[in-house]
GUSE-900414 format. One record per residue: x negated, y, z of N, C-alpha, C in turn. Coordinates in steps of 0.1 Angstrom, whole numbers, plus 5000, padded with zeros to 4 digits. Example, Ala and Ser with C-alpha at 12.3 -4.5 7.8 and 13.67 -1.06 7.14 Angstrom:
REM residues 2
486849435078487749555078486849675078/487249785071486349895071487150005079/
//
This chain:
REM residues 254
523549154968523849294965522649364962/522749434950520949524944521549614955/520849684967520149764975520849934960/519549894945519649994946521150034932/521849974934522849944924524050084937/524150094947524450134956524350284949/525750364949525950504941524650594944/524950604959523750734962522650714957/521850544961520850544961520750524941/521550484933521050484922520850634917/521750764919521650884918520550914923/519750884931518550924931517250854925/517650744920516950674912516750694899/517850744895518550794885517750954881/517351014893517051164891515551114892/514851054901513751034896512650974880/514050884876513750824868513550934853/514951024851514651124847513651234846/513151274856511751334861510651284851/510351164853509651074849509351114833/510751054832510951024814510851204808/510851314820510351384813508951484810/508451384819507251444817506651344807/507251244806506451134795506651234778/507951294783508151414766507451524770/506751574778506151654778504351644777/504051504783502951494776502551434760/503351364757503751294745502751384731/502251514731501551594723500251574726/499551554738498751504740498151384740/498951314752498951124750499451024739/500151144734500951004720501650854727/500950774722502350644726502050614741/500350654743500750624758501350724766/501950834769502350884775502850884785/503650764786504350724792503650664809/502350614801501250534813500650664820/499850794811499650924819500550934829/501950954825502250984835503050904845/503150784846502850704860501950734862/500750714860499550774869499350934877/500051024869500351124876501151164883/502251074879503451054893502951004902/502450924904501750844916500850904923/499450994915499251074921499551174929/500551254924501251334931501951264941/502551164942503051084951502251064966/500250994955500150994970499051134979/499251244968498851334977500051424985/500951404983502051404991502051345006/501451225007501651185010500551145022/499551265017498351305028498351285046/499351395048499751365061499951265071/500551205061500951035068499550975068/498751025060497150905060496350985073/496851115074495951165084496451095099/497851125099498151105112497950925111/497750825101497350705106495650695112/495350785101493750795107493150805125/494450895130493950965139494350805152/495650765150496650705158495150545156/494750505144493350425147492550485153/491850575156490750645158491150615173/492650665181492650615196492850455199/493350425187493450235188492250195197/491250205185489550235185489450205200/489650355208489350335215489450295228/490650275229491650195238491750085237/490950015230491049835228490449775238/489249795243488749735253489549735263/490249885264490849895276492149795283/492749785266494249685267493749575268/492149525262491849365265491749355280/491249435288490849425300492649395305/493549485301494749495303495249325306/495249335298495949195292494749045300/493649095301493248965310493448955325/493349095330493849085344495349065349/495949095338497449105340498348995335/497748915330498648765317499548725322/499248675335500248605340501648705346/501548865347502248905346502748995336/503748975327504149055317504449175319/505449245328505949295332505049425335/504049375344503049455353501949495334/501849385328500949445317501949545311/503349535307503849635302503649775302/503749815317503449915326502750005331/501049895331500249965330499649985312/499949935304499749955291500650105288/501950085288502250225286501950345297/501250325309501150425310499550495306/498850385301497050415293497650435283/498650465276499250545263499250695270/500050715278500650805284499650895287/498850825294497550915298496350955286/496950885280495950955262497151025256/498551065261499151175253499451065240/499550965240499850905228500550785226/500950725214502250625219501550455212/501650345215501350255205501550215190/503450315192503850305180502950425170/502550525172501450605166500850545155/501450615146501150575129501950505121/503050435128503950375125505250485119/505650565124506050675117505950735104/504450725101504650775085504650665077/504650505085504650415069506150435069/507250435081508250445076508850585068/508150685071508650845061508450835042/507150705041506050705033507650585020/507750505030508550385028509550415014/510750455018511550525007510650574993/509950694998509550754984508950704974/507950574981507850444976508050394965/509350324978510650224972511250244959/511450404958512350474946511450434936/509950494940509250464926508950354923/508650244935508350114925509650084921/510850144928512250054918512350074905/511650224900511550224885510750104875/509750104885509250004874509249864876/510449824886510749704882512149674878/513049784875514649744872514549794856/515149674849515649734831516849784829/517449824837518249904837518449994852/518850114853518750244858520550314859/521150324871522150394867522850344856/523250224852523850174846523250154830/522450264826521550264812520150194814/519750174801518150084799517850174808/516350104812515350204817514350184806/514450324799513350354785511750324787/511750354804510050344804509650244801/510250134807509550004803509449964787/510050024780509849994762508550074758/507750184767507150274760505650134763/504850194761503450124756501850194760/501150104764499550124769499350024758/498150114753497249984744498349924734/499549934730500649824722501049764732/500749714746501649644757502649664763/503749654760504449764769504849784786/505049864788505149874801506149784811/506949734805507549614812507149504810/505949454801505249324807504849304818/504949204822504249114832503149014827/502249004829501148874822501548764832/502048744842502448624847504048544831/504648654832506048684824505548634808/504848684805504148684786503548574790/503048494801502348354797503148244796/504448234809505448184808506348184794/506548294792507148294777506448274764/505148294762504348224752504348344750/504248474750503848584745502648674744/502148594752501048644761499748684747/499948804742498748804729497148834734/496248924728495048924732495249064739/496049154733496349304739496549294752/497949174756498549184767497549144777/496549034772495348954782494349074784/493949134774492349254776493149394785/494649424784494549544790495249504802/496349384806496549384819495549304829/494849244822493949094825492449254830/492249344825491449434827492049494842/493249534843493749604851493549524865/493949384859493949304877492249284879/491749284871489849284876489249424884/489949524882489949664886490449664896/491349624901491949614911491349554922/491149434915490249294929488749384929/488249464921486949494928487049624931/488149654933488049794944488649714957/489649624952489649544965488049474974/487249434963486249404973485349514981/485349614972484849744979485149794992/486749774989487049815002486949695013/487149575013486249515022485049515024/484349585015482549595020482549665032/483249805026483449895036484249935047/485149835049486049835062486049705063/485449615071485549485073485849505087/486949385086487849355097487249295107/486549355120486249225130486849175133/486849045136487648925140488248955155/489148885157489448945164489448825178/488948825191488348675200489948635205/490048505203491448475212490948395225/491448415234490748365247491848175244/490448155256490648005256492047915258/492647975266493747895270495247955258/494848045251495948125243496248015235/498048045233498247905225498147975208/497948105206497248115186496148085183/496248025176495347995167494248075163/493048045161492048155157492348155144/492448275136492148325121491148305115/491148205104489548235098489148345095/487848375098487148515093487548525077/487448435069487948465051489148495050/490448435056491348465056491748625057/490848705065491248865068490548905053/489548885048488748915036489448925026/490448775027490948765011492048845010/492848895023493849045026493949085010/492749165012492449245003492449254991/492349114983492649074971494749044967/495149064979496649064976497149144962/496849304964496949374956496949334940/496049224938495449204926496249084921/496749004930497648894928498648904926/499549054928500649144930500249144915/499549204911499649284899499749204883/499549044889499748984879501348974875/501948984885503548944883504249034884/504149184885504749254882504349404866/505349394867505649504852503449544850/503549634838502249674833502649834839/503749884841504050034848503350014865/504249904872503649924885502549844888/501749794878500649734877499549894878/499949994868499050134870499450214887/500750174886501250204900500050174913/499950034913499249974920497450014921/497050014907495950094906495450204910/496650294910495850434913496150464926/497250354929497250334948496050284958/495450204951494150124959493150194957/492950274942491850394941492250474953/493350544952493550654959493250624975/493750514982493650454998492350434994/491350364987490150344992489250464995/489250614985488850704983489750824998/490750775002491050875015490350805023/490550685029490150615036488950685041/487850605031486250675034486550855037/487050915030487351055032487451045050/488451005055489351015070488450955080/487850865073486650785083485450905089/485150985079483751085082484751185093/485851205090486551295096486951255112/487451165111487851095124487450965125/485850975126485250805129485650795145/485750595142485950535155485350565170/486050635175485750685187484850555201/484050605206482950505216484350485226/483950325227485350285236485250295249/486250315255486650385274486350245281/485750255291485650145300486850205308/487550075315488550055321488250085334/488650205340488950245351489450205365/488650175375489650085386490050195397/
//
């Protein structure tokens, strides 16, 4: 069952989608055939400055992670063998920071939906029962419902569709590497007797190239989608870090 084939949720799919298609007629004097790509990219923007809040309050909910980690490791070594007792005193070193573990978790789910709606545009060809027109409109001659995974499978794959989405996923992987220059993941130590597995250190690195892998197999709409999403998180990110850098971590209290 399509999730979004479902009355309500197409009616609002339906109204977004409209939105959309009309600001694509209202830039159309300006952008001409691309129009259509301006404005996904301005939807999206708007989307994720909307969407500010939620990056603050995750900023802040890491910022006490940060500093509480030493604390729950100490947690968790003195306490292993008892679950119960780590539960306990873990929430109450929440409690005593006024804060919860779930913290931050809240706005990916507020964030989630408004999302959803928009990437459903640009992966359903039809909308409320009618085409979805955006995908016919065009960047460069490509249109917006290619996929370059899609056009190679099918033999369609011309030089337009390789230079302008084949451009897009190279854009993507090196703001992806950027942002691992600049947020790299410490590893994280698994004690001796733990039965997981240690993570390779590359393994967290290549995280970050997901995005770009993503972008081969879906539409050339949420391919810009995707773009001005990783611009945008890498550009708050650094923003939120100067604002709320990682806090010096608490030694554990006896």
């Amino acid at each position: 069952m399509d999730l979004f084939a479902f009355p309500p949720v197409a009616a609002v799919l339906d109204l977004a989608y409209a939105g959309l298609m009309a600001l694509t007629a209202l830039l159309q004097p300006l952008a001409g055939a691309s129009a259509a790509a301006v404005a996904v990219i301005l939807v999206t923007l708007l989307v994720r400055a909307a969407l500010i809040p939620a990056g603050v309050a995750q900023a802040k909910a890491e910022q006490v992670r940060s500093r509480l980690a030493p604390r729950l490791r100490e947690l968790q070594k003195h306490h292993r063998k008892d679950p119960e007792r780590l539960q306990r005193e873990s929430m109450q070193l929440y409690r005593d920071e006024n804060t919860s573990p779930f913290a931050g978790c809240l706005p990916i789910l507020i964030q989630a939906p408004i999302v959803g709606v928009l990437y459903a545009i640009f992966l359903h060809t039809t909308i409320a029962g009618h085409p979805n027109a955006l995908l016919t409109e065009t960047l460069l001659g490509v249109p917006l419902g290619t996929s370059l995974s899609g056009a190679i499978v099918s033999g369609t794959a011309d030089a337009a569709t390789w230079a302008v989405i084949g451009a897009l996923v190279l854009v993507i992987a090196g703001i992806g590497e950027l942002t691992r220059r600049c947020f790299r993941v410490a590893q994280v130590p698994v004690a001796e007797d733990s039965p997981l597995p240690q993570m390779p250190a590359g393994v967290l690195g290549l995280l970050q190239f997901a995005t770009a892998v993503v972008a081969i197999f879906v539409p050339l709409a949420a391919g810009l989608y995707l773009l001005v999403t990783v611009t945008w998180t890498l550009g708050q990110r650094l923003v939120l870090r100067r604002i709320y850098p990682p806090q010096e971590p608490q030694p554990l209290t006896r």
